[in-house]
C-alpha positions in Angstrom: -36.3 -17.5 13.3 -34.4 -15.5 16.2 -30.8 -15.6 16.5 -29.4 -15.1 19.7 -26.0 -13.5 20.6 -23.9 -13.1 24.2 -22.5 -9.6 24.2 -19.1 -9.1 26.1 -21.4 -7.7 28.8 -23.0 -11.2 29.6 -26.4 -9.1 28.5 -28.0 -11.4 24.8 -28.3 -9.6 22.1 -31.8 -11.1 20.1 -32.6 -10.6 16.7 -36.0 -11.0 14.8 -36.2 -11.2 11.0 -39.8 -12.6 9.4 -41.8 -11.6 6.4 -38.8 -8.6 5.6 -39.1 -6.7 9.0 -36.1 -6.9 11.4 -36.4 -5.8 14.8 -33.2 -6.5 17.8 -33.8 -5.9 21.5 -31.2 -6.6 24.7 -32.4 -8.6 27.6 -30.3 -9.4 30.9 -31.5 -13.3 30.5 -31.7 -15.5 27.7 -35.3 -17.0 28.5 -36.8 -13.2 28.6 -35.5 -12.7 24.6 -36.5 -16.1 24.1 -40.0 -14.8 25.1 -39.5 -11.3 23.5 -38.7 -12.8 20.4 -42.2 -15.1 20.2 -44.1 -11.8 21.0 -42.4 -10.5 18.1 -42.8 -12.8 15.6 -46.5 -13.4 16.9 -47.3 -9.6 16.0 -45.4 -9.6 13.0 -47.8 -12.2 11.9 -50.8 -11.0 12.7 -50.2 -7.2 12.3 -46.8 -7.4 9.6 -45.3 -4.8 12.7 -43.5 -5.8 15.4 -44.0 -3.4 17.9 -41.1 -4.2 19.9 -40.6 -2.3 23.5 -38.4 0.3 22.0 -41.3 1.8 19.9 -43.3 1.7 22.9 -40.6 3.2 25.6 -39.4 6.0 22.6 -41.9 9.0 23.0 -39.3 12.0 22.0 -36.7 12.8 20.2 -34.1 12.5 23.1 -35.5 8.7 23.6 -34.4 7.7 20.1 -31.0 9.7 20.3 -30.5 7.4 23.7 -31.9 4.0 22.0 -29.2 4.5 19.4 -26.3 5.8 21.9 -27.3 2.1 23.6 -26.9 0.3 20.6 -23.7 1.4 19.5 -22.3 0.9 22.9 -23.6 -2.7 22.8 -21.6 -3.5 19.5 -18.5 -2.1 21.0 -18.7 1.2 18.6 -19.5 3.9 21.0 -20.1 7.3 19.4 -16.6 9.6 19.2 -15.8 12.7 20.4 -17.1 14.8 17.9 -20.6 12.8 17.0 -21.1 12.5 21.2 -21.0 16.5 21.3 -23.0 17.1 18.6 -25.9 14.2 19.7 -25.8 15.8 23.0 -26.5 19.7 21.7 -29.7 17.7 19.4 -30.8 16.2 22.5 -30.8 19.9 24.4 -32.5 21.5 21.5 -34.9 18.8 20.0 -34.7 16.5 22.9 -38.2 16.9 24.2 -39.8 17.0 20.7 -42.6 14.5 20.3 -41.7 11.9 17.5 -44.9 12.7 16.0 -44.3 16.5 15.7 -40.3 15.6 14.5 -41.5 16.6 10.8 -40.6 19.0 7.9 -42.0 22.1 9.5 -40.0 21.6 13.1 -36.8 20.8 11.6 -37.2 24.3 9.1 -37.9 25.7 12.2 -34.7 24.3 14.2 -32.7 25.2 11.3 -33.4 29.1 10.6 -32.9 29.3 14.9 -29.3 28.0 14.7 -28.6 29.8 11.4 -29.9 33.4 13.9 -27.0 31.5 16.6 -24.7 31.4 13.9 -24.1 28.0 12.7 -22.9 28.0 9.2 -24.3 26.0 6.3 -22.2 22.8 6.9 -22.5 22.9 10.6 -26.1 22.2 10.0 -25.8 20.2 7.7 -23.9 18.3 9.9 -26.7 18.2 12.4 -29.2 17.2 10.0 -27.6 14.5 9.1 -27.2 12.9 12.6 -30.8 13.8 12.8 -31.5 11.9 10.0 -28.8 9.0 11.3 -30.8 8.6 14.7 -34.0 9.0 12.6 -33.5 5.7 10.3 -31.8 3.8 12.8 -35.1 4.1 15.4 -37.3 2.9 12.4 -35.2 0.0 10.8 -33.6 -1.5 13.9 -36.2 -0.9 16.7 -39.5 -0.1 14.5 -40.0 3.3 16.0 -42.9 5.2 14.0 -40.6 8.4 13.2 -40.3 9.4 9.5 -36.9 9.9 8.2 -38.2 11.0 5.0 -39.4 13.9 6.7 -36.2 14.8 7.7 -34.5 14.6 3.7 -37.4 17.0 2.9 -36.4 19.8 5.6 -33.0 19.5 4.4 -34.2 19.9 0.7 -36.1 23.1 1.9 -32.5 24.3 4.5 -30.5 24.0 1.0 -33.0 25.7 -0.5 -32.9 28.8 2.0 -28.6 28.8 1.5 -29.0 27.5 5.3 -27.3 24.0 4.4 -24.7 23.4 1.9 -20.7 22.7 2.1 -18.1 23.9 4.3 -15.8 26.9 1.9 -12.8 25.3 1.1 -9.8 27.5 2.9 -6.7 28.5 0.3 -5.0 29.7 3.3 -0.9 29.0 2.9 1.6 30.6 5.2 4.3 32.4 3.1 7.8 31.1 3.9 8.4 34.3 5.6 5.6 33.8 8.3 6.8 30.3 9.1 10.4 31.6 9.6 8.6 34.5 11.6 7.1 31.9 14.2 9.7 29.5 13.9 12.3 32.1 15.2 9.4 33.7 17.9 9.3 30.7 19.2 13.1 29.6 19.4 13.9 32.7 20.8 11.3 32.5 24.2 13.4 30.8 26.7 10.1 30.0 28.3 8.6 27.7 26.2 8.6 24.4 27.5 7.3 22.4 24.3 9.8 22.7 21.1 7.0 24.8 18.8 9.4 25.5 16.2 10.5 21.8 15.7 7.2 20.8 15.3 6.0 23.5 13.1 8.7 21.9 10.7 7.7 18.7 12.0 3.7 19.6 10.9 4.9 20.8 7.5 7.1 18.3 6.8 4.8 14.8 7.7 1.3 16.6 6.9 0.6 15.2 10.2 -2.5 16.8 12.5 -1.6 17.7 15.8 -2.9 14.4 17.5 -0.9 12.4 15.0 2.3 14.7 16.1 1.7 13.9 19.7 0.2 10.6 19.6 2.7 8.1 18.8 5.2 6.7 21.0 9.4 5.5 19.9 8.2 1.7 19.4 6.4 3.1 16.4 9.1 4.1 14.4 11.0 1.8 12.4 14.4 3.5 12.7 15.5 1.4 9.5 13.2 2.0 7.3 12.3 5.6 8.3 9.1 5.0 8.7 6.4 5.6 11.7 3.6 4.1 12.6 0.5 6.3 13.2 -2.4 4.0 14.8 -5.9 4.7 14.2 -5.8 7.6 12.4 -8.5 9.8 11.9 -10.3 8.5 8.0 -14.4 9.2 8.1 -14.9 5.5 6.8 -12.9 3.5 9.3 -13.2 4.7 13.2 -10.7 2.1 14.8 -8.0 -0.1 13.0 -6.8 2.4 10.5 -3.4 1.9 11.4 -1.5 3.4 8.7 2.6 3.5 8.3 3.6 7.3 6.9 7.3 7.9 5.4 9.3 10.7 6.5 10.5 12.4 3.9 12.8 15.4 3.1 10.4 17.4 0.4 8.9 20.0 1.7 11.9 22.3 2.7 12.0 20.7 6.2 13.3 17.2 6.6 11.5 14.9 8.8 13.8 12.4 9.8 16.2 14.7 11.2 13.6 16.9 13.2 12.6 13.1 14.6 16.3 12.2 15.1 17.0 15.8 17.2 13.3 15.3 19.4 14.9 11.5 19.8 17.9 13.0 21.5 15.4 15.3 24.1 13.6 12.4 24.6 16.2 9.4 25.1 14.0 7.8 22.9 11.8 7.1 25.7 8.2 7.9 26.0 6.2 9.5 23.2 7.9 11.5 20.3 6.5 14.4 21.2 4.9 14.2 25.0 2.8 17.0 24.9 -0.8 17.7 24.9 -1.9 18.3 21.4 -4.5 21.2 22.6 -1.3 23.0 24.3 0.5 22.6 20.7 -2.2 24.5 18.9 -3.0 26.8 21.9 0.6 27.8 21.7 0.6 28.5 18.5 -2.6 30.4 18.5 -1.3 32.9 20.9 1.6 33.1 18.7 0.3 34.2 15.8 -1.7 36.9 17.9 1.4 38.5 19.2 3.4 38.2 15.8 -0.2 40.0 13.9 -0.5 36.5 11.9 -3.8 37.0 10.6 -6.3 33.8 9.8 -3.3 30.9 10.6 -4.4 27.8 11.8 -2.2 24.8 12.9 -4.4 22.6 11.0 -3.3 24.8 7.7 0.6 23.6 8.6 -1.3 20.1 6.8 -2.2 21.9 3.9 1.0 23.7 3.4 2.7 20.5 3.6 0.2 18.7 1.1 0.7 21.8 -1.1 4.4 21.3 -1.1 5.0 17.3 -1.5 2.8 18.3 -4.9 5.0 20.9 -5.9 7.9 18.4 -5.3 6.6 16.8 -8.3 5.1 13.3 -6.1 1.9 11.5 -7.7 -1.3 12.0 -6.3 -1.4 8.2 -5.2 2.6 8.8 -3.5 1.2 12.2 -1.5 -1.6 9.9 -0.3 0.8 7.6 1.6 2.2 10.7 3.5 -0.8 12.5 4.6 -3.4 9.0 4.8 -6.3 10.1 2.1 -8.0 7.2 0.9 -10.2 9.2 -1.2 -8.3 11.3 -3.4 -11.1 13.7 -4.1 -10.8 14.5 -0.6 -6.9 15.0 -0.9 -7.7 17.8 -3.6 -9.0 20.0 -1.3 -6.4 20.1 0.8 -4.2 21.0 -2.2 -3.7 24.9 -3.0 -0.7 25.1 -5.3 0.9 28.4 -6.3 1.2 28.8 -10.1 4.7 29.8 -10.0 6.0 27.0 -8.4 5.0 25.3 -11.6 8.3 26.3 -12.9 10.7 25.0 -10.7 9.2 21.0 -12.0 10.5 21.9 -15.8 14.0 23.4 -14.1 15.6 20.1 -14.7 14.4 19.9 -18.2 14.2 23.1 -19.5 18.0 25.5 -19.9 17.8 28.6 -18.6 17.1 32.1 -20.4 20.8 32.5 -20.6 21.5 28.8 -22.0 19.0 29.1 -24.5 20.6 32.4 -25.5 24.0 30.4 -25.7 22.5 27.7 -27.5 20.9 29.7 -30.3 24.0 32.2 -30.7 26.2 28.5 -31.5 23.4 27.6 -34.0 23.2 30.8 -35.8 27.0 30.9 -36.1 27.1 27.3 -37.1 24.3 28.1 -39.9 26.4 31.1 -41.3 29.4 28.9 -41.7 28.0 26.3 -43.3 
């Protein structure tokens, strides 16, 4: 049987499932899906295929990536930022690729050129697996005759050639004495518009990205509880909803709720919290850590540095979460590069001191001898 669903577009939405296949096809009228759909379940009958349009429209590579741009458009979950730019340099490089040629050999191929351009192993990786994404979704959804299975086995033979693999986990930390370094730089230029050293504090102290500093507007902060709101923020499993409230705290050296209370006082509590361009925030301090010889800082390593710190506070890995927004807490570990020594200052509180313990074991010896 076909079901039959009105998109927000006024365009239906028809689905096919019989004998295990499922095909889905868009149609400006209801009557022409009524129609598509008994083609459809005809051929599936007679041939166990449906050969929908799709599979007879899709001749490249570039079709495909379109067919599944469409579909995710249609259920109101249109491709981000980051997957749109990285669809649209497949479509410039593999675009024009017959589907019959898009095998093992061709994709080996595709990989050792952009490995010669200088994408790294989990770059391509990256690509691969949207290959393999637009791939599966052709087959299953519109019964396009491409092989996803090739495209596992060229990334069996990439990883093979060291041309595929992981991203290296950075253990870049800024020492205290390079945040102080740009903190004062940039307190001390007149001519800086947006308040960098606030929220380089600000960064360390919430483990917040730079969107998530410059996002949020003074409704979402719950001045009582100390809390603000961060909506939609950035988690690989959940694109829009993941709404997520994020304490600010006062354990990583800088305290949160005062550099949110002074930026309140700027702002009139009007506006955004921060009302600048998150690409300005990390432009500025790019250029600052040029000009103070900074080598290999990012602003993205202020997160880090922050995570590191709430750890060596002495918070549980499940309390840390709620600050920086991991759900998966294998994921939170790599963002986590404590220094040995600060080790220490968790047993200060339970542990005397050299000279204490000196004290202590001069009164027992005396005792001893007395008694």
């Amino acid at each position: 049987m076909a079901s039959f669903t009105q998109l927000p577009s006024g365009n239906w939405r028809v689905q096919v499932r019989r004998k295990n296949r499922y095909v889905a096809e868009t149609f400006r009228r209801r009557k022409d899906g009524e129609e598509w759909a008994l083609d459809m379940e005809c051929n599936i009958d007679r041939s166990g295929s449906p050969k929908p349009r799709a599979a007879v429209r899709a001749k490249t590579f570039g079709d495909i990536i379109d067919l599944h741009i469409e579909d995710m458009l249609e259920v109101g979950r249109p491709p981000r930022k980051s997957k749109a730019a990285v669809l649209e340099a497949l479509k410039e490089d593999l675009g024009s690729t017959k589907l019959p040629r898009l095998n093992r050999e061709r994709l080996i191929e595709y990989g050792r050129k952009r490995a010669k351009e200088g994408a790294g192993p989990a770059t391509l990786a990256i690509d691969i697996s949207f290959i393999r994404t637009v791939a599966t979704h052709a087959a299953a959804v519109h019964g396009v005759e491409v092989s996803a299975e090739e495209v596992r086995l060229a990334r069996v033979a990439l990883k093979y050639l060291g041309l595929v693999g992981k991203s290296d986990e950075r253990d870049r930390r800024p020492t205290q004495a390079e945040l102080d370094e740009l903190i004062d730089f940039f307190e001390s230029n007149n001519r800086q518009v947006i308040p960098m050293g606030r929220i380089v504090r600000y960064a360390v102290a919430t483990t917040m990205r730079q969107e998530e500093i410059c996002r949020p507007d003074w409704p979402d902060v719950d001045m009582k509880k100390r809390i603000l709101l961060i909506r939609d923020r950035k988690d690989p499993r959940e694109k829009n909803g993941n709404d997520q409230q994020v304490p600010l705290l006062n354990l990583t050296g800088y305290d949160a709720w005062e550099l949110l209370l002074q930026q309140r006082i700027i702002t009139m509590g009007l506006g955004r919290v921060f009302p600048y361009n998150h690409r300005s925030v990390s432009a500025a301090f790019t250029r600052a850590c040029d000009e103070l010889k900074i080598e290999d800082l990012h602003f993205h390593d202020l997160r880090h540095e922050g995570t590191s710190r709430l750890f060596e506070a002495g918070l549980p890995i499940e309390k840390v979460a709620l600050v920086t927004g991991h759900k998966d807490w294998r994921t939170l570990r790599r963002y986590t590069k404590l220094r040995p020594e600060e080790l220490h200052k968790l047993q200060t509180a339970h542990q005397p001191s050299l000279e204490e313990f000196m004290q202590a074991l001069s009164c027992s010896n005396r005792s001893t001898a007395s008694s």
